[in-house]
N, CA, C and O atoms as a MOPAC input file, in Angstrom:
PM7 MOZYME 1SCF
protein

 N    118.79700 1    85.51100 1   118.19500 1
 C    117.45500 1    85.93300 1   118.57200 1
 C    117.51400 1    86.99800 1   119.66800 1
 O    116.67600 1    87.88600 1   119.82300 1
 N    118.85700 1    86.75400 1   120.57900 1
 C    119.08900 1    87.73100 1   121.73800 1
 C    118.66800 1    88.79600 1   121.15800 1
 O    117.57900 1    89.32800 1   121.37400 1
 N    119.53500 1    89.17900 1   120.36100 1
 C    120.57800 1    90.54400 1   119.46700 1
 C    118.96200 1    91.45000 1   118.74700 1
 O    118.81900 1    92.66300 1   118.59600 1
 N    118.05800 1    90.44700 1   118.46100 1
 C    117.05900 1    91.37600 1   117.56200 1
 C    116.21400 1    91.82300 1   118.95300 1
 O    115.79500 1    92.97700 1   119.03600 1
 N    115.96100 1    90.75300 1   120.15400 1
 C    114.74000 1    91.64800 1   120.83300 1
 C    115.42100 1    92.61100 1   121.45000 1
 O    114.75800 1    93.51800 1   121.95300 1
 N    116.79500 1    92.64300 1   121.55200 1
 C    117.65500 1    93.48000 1   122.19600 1
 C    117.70300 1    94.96000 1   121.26000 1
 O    117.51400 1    96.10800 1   121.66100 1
 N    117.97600 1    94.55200 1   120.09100 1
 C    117.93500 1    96.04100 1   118.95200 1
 C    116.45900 1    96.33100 1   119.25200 1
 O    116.28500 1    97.48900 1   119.63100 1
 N    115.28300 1    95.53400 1   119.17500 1
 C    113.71500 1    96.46300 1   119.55000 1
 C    113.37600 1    97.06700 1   120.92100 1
 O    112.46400 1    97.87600 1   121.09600 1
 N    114.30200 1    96.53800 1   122.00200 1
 C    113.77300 1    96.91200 1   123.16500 1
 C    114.57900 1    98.26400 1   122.94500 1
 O    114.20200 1    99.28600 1   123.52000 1
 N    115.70700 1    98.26500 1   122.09800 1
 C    116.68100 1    99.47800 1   122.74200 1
 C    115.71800 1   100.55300 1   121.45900 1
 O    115.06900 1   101.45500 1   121.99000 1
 N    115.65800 1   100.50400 1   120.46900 1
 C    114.69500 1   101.35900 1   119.59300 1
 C    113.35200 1   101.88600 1   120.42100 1
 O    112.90800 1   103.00700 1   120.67000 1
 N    113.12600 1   101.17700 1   120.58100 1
 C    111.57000 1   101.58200 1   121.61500 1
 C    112.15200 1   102.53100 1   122.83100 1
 O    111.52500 1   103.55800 1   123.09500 1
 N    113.46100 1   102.17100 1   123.65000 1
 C    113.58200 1   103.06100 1   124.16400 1
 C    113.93000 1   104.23000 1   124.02900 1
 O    113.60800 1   105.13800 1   124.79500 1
 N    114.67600 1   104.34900 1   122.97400 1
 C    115.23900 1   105.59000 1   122.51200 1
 C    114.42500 1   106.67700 1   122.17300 1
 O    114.52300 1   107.88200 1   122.40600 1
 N    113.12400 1   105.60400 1   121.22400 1
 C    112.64800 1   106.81600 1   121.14300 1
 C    110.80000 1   107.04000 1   121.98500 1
 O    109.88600 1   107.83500 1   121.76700 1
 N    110.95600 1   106.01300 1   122.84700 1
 C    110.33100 1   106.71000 1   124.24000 1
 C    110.71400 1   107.94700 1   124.81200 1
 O    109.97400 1   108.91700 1   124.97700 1
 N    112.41500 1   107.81900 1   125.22900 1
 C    112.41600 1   109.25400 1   125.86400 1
 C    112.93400 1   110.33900 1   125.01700 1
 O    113.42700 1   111.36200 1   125.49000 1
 N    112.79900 1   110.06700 1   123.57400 1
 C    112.65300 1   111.28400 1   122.78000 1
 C    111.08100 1   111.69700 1   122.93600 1
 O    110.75700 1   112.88100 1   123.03200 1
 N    110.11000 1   110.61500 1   122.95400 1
 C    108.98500 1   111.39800 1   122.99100 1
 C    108.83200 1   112.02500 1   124.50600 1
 O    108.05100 1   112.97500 1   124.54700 1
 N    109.32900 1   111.72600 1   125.53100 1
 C    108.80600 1   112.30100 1   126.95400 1
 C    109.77500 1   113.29000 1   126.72600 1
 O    109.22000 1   114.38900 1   126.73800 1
 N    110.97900 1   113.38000 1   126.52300 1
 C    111.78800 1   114.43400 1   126.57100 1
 C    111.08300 1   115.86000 1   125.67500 1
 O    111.02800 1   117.04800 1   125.99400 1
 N    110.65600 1   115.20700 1   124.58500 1
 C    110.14400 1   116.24700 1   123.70700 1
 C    108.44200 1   116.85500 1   124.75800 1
 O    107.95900 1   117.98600 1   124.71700 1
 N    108.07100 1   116.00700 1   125.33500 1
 C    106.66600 1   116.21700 1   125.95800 1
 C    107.38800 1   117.02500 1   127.01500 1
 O    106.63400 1   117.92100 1   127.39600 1
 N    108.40000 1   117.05300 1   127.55500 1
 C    108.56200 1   118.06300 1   129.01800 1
 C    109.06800 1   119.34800 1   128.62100 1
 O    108.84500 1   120.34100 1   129.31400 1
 N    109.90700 1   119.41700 1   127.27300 1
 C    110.62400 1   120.56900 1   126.90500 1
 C    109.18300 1   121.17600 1   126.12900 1
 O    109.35500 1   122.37800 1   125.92500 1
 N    108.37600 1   120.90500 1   125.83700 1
 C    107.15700 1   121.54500 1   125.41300 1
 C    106.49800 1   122.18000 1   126.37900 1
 O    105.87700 1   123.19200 1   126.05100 1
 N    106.47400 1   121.73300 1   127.81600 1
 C    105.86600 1   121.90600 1   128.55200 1
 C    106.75600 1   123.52100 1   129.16800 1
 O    106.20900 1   124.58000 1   129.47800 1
 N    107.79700 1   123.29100 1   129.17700 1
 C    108.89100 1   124.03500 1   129.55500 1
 C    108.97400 1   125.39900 1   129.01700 1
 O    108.84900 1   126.50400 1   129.54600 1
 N    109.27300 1   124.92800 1   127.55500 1
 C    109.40800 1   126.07500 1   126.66500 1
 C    108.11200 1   126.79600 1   126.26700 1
 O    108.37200 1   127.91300 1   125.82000 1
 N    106.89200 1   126.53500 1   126.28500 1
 C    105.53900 1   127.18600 1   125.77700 1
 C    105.22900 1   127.03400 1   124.18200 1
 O    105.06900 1   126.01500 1   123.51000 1
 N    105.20500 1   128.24900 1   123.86100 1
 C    104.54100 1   128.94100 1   122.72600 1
 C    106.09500 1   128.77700 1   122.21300 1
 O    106.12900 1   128.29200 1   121.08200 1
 N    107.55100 1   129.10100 1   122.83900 1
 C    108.42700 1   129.05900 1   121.53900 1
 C    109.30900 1   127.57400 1   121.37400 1
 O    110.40800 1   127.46900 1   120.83100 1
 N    108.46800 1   126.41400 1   122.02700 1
 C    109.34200 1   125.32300 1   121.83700 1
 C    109.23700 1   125.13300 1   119.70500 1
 O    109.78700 1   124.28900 1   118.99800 1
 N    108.57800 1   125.96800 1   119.41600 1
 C    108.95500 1   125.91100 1   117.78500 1
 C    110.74900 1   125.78000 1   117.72100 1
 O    111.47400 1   124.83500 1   117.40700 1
 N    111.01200 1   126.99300 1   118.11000 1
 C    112.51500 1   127.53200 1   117.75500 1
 C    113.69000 1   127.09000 1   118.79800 1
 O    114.87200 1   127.42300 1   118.88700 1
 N    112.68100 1   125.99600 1   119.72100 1
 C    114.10200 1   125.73300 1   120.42600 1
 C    115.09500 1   124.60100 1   119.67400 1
 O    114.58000 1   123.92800 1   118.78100 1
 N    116.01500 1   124.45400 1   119.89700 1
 C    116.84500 1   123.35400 1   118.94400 1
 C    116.67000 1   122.14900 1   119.79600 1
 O    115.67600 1   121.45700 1   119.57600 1
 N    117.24400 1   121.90600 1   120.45400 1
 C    116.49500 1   121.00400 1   121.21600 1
 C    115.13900 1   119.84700 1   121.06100 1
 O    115.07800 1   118.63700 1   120.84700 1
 N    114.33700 1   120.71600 1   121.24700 1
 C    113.07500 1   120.67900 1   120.81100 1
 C    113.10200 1   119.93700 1   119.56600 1
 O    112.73200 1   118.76300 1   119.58500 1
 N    113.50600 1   120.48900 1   118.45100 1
 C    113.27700 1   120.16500 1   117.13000 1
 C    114.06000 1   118.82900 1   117.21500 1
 O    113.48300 1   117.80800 1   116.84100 1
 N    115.60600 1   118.74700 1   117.78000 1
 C    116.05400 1   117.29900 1   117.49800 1
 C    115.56900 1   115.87100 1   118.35300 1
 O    115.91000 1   114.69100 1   118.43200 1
 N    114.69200 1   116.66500 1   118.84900 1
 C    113.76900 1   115.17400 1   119.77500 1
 C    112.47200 1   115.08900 1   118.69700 1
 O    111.69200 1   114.14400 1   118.57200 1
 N    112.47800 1   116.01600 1   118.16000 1
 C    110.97000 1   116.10700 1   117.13800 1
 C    111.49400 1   114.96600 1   115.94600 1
 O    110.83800 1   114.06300 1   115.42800 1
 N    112.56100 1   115.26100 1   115.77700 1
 C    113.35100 1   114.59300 1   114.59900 1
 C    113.17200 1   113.20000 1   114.58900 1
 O    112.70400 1   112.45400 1   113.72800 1
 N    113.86600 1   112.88100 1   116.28000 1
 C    113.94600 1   111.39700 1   116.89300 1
 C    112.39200 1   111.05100 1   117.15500 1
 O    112.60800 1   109.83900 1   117.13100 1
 N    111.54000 1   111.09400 1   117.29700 1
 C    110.14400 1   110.79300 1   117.07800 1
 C    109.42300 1   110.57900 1   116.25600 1
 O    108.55900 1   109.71000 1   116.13600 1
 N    109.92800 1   111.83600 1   115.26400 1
 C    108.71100 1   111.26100 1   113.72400 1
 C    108.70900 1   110.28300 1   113.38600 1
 O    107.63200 1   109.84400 1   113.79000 1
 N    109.28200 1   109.39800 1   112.78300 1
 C    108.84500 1   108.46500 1   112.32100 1
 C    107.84600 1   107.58300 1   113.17900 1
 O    107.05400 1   107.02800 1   112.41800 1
 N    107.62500 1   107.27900 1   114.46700 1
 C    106.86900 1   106.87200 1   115.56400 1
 C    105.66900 1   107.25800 1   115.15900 1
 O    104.77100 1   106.55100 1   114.70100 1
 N    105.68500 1   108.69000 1   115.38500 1
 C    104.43200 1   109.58300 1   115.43600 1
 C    103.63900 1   109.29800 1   113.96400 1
 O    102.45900 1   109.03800 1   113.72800 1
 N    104.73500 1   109.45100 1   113.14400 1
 C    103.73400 1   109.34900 1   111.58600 1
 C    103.59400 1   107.74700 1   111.65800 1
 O    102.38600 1   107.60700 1   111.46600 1
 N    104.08400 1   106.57800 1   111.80800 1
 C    103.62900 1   105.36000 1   112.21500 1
 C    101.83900 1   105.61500 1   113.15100 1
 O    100.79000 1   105.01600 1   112.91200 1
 N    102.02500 1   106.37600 1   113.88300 1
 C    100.75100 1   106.36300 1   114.94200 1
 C     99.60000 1   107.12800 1   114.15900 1
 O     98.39300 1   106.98000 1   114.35200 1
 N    100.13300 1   107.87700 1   113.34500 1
 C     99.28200 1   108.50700 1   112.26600 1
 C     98.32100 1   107.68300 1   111.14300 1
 O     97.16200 1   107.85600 1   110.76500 1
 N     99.44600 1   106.63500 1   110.77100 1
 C     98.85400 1   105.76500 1   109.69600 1
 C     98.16100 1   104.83900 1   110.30500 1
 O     97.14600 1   104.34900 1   109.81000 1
 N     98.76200 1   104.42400 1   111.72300 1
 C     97.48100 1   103.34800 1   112.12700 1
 C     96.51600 1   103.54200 1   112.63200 1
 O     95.66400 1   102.65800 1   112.72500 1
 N     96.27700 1   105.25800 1   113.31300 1
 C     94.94000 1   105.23800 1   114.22700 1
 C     94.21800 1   105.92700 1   113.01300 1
 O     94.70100 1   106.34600 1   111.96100 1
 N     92.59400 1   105.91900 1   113.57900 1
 C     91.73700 1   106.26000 1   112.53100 1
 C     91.52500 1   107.68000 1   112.23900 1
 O     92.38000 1   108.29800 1   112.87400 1
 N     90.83300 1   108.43400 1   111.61700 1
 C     90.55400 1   109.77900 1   110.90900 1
 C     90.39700 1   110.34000 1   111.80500 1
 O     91.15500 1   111.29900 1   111.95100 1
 N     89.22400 1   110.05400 1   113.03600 1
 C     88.63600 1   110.89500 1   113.85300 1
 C     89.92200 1   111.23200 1   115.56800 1
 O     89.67400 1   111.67600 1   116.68900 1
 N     90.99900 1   110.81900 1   115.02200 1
 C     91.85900 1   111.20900 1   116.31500 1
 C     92.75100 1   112.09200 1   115.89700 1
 O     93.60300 1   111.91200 1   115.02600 1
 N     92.49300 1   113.34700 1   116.71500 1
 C     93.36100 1   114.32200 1   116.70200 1
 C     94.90100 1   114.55000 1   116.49500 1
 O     95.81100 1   114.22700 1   117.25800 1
 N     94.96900 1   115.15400 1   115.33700 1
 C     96.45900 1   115.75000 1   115.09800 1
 C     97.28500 1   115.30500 1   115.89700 1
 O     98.16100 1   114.50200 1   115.57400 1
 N     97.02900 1   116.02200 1   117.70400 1
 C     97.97400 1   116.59400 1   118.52400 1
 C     97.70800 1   115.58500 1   119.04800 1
 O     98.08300 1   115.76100 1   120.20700 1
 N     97.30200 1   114.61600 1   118.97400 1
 C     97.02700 1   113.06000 1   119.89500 1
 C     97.90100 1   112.00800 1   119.51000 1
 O     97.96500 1   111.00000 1   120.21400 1
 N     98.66200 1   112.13400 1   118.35700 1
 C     99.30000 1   110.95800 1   117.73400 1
 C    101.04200 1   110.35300 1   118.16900 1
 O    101.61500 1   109.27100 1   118.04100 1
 N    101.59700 1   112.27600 1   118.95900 1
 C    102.54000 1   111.57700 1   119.56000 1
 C    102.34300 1   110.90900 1   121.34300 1
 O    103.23200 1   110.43900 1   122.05400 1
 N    100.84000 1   111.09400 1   121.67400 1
 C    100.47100 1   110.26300 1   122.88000 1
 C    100.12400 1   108.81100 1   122.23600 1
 O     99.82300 1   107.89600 1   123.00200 1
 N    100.15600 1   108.63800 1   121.11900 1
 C     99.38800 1   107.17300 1   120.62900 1
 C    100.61900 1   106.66000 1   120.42700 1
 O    100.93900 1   105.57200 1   120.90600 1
 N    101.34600 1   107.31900 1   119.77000 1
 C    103.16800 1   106.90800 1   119.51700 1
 C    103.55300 1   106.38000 1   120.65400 1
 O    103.87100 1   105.19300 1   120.71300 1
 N    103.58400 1   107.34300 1   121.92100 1
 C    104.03800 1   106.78600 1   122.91400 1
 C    103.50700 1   105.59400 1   123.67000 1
 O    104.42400 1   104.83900 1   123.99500 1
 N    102.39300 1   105.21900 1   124.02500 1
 C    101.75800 1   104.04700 1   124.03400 1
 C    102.04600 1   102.41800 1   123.70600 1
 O    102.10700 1   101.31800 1   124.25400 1
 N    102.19200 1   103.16600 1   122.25800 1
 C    102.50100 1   101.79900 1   121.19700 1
 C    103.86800 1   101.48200 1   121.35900 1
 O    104.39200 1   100.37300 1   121.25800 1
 N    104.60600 1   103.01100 1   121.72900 1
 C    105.82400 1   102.12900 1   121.90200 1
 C    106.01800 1   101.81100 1   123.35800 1
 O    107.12000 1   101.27400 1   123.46800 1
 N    105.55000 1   101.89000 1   124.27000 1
 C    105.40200 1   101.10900 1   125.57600 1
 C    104.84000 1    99.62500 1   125.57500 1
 O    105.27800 1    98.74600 1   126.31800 1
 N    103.91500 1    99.46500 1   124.73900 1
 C    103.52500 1    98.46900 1   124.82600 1
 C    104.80500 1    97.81300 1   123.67600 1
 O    104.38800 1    96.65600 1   123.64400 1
 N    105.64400 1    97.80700 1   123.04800 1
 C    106.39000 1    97.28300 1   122.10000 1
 C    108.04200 1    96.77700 1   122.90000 1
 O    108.78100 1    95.83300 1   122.62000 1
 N    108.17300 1    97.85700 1   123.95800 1
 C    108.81700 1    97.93900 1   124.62900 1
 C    108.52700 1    96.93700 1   125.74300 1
 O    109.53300 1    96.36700 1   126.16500 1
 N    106.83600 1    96.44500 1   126.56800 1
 C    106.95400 1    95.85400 1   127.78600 1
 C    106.97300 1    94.34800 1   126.77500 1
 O    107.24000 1    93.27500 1   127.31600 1
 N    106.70500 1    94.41500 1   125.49300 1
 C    106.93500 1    93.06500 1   124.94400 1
 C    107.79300 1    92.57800 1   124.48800 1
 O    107.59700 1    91.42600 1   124.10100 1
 N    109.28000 1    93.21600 1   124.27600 1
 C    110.59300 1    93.30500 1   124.47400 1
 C    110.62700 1    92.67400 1   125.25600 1
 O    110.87200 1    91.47200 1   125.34800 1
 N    110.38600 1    93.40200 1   125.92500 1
 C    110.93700 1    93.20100 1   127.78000 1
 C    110.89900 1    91.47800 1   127.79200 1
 O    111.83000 1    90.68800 1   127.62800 1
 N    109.46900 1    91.22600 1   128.04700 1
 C    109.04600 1    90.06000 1   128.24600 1
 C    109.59000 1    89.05600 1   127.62000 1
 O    109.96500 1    87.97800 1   128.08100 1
 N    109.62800 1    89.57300 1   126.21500 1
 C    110.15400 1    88.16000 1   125.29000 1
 C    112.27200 1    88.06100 1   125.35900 1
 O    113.13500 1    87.30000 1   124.92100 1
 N    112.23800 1    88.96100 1   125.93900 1
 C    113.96600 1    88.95600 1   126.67700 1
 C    114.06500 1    87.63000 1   127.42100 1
 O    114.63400 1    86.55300 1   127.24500 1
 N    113.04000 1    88.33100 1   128.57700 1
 C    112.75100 1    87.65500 1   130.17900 1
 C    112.88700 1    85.55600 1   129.40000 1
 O    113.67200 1    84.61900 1   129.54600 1
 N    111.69700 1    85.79100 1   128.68700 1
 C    111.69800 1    84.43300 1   128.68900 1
 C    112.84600 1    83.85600 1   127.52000 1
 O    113.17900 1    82.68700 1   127.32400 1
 N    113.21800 1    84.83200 1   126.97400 1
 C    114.02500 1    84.03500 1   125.94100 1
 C    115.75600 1    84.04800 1   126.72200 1
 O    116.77000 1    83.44900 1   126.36400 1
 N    115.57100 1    84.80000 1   127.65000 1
 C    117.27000 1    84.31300 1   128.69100 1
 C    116.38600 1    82.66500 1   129.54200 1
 O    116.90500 1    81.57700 1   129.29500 1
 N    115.33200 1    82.70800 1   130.31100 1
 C    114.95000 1    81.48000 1   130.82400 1
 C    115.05600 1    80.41800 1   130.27100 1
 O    114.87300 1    79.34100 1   130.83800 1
 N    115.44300 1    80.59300 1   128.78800 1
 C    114.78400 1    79.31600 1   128.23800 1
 C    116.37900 1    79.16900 1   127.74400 1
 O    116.50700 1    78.08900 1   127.16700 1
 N    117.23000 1    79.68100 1   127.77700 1
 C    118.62500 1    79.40600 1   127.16400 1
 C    119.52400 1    79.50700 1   128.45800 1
 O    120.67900 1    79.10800 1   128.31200 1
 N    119.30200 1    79.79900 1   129.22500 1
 C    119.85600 1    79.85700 1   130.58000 1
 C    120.35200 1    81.60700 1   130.83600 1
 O    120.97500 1    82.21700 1   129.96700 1
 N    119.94200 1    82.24400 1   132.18600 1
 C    120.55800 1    83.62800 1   132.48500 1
 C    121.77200 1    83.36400 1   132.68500 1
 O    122.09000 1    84.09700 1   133.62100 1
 N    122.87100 1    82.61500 1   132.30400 1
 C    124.34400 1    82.78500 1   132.31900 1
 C    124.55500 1    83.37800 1   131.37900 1
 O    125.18300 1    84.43700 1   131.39600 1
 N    124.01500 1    82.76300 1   130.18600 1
 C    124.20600 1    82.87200 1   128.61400 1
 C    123.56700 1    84.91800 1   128.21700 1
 O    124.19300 1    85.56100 1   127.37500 1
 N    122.70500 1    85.37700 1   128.75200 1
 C    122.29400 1    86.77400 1   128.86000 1
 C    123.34600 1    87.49300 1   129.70700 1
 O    123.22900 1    88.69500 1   129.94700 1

């Protein structure tokens, strides 16, 4: 049970800071983070997130809003990781973690 909240907390993180990484090099690069490489392989590490955030939020939310909804969802997926870690070492003993 360790091993799976451990594979979701570490997925959620990964591609958390693909999405912030991709959110600062946007910020960075402007108008040509199209063509930076960079850029594109954090775009890579995100999609699937983003098109996840696509299919679940509704019609009326913007395009350019879905990798802020991505990121969200995976914070919140991530602090429930977290949590269900926390209590699942308490309950088996923190030697055993």
């Amino acid at each position: 049970m360790l091993t799976l909240i451990l594979a979701i907390k570490l997925i959620a993180e990964i591609a958390l800071m693909a999405l912030f990484g991709q959110w600062v090099l946007g910020l960075l690069a402007g108008e040509r983070k199209s063509t930076n490489l960079f850029y594109q392989v954090l775009e890579q590490i995100g999609r699937p997130f983003v098109l996840l955030a696509r299919f679940i939020t509704p019609r009326f939310v913007l395009e350019r809003h879905h990798p802020l909804v991505a990121f969200l969802l995976l914070g919140l997926v991530w602090v429930g990781a977290t949590v269900a870690k926390i209590s699942h070492c308490v309950k088996i003993g923190v030697q055993l973690c």
